[in-house]
N, C-alpha and C positions, 0 to 999 in steps of 0.2 A: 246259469241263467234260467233255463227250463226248470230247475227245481226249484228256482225263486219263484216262477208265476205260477206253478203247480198249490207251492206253500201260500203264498198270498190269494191263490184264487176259492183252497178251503178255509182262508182263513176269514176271508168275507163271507164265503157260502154260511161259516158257522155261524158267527156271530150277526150275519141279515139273517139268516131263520129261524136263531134262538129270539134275537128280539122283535120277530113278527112273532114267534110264537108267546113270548112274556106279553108282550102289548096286548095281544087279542085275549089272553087268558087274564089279564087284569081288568080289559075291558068290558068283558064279557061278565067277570066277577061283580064289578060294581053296578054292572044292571040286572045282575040276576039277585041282588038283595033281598028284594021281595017279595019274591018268586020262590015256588015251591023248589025244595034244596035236591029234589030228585033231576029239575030243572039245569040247577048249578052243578050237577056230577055230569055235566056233558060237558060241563067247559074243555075239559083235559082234550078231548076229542076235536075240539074246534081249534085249538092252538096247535095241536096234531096235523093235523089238515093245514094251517096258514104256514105252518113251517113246512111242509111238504112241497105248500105253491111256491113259496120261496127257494125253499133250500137246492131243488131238485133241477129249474132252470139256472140258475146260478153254477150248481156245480157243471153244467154241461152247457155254458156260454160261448165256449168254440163251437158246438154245431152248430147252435143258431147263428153263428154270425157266418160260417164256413160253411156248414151244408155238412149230411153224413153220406156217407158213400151208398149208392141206387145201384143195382144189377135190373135186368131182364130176369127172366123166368130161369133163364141158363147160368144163373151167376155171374153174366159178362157185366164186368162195370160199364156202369155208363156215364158217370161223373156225382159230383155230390149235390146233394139240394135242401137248401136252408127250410122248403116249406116240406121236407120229408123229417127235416130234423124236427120241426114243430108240430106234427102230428106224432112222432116217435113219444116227446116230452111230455106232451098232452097226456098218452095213454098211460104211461107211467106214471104222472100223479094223481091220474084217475084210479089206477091200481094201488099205490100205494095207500092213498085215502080209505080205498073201500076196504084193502087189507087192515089197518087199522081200526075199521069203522066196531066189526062185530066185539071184538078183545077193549074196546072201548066206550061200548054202550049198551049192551047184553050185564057185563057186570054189573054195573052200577045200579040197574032195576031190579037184578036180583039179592046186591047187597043192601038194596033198601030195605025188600022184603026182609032178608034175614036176621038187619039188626034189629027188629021189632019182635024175633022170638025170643024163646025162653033161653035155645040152647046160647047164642052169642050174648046175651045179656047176661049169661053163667057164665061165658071163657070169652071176654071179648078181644084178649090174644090173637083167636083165632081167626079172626075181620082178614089181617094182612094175609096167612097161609092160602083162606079160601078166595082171597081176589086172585093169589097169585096161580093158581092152580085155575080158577075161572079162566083168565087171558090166555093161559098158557091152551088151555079147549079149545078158544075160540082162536088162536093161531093159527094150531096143528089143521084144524081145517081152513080159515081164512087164506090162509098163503098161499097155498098153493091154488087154490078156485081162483084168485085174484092174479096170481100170476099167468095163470091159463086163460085170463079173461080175454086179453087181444094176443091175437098169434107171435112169436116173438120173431118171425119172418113176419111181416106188416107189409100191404101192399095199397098204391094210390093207382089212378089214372093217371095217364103223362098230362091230361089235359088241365089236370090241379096244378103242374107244376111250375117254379118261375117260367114266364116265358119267354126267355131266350135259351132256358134248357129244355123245354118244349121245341124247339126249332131246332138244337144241336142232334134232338134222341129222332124225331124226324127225320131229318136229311143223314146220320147215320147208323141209323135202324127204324126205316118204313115202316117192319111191320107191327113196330113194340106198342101196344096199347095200355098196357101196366107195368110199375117202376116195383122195383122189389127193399125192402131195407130191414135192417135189424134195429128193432126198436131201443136194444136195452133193459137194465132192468132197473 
């Protein structure tokens, strides 16, 4: 049973994020017609991004609806909280996004330039080699900057948190003023 809702729950995750992302990349195509086509090389990026909003809450709709497990400072649990789990999700598809963003918009200005030289108008073969070798640049350093971007220990206030779990972290630990949680990645 648990692999059944494990398989059904990627099997929505894929296909709601692939067709957020088809939708918005077709959408986005049809209004960029007339529009300068340096314009239209950013689509890939924006459908990037809507399947990220999508795909990433989806895959992790147990926390939001469950809460992910809070410690204190000390690692003690303190119970789980749904509005920890939505700041965790939040920062991860703010990282994901921005992880994507360089490897997906750095190229495209600079393959504009290039297809207007001599040398790609001699070997225009080499168009796919040097995007792929472009993204691959802007990975090696995007990923990891983006993954370091929020700590992957994330901490709140108890006083953000539901409050009825505000009042349990209270009366059994007075003196805890921040909730501790691992964001994910």
């Amino acid at each position: 049973m648990n692999a059944f809702l494990i398989c059904s729950q990627l099997g929505t995750a894929y296909v709601s994020a692939t067709t957020g992302a088809v939708a918005t990349a077709l959408g986005l195509n049809a209004l960029t017609k007339h529009i300068s086509p340096l314009v239209g090389r950013l689509v890939p990026f924006a459908a990037v991004a809507a399947a990220n909003c999508i795909n990433i809450p989806l895959m992790r709709q147990r926390e939001l609806k469950h809460g992910i497990p809070i410690t204190d400072e000390n690692d003690n649990r303190l119970g789980e909280s749904t509005t920890a789990a939505k700041q965790a999700i939040s920062q991860v598809v703010v990282s994901r996004i921005l992880m994507a963003s360089p490897g997906m918009a750095i190229p495209p200005f600079l393959m504009n330039t290039l297809e207007k030289k001599a040398f790609l108008k001699k070997f225009p073969w080499m168009s796919a080699p040097i995007q792929v070798v472009l993204v691959g640049f802007c990975l090696v350093f995007a990923t990891p900057l983006c993954c370091a971007l929020f700590p992957q220990k994330s901490s709140m206030s108890v006083s953000r948190l539901e409050p009825d779990l505000q009042e349990k972290i209270r009366v059994s630990h007075p003196g805890v003023e921040r909730i501790y949680f691992n964001k994910g990645l």
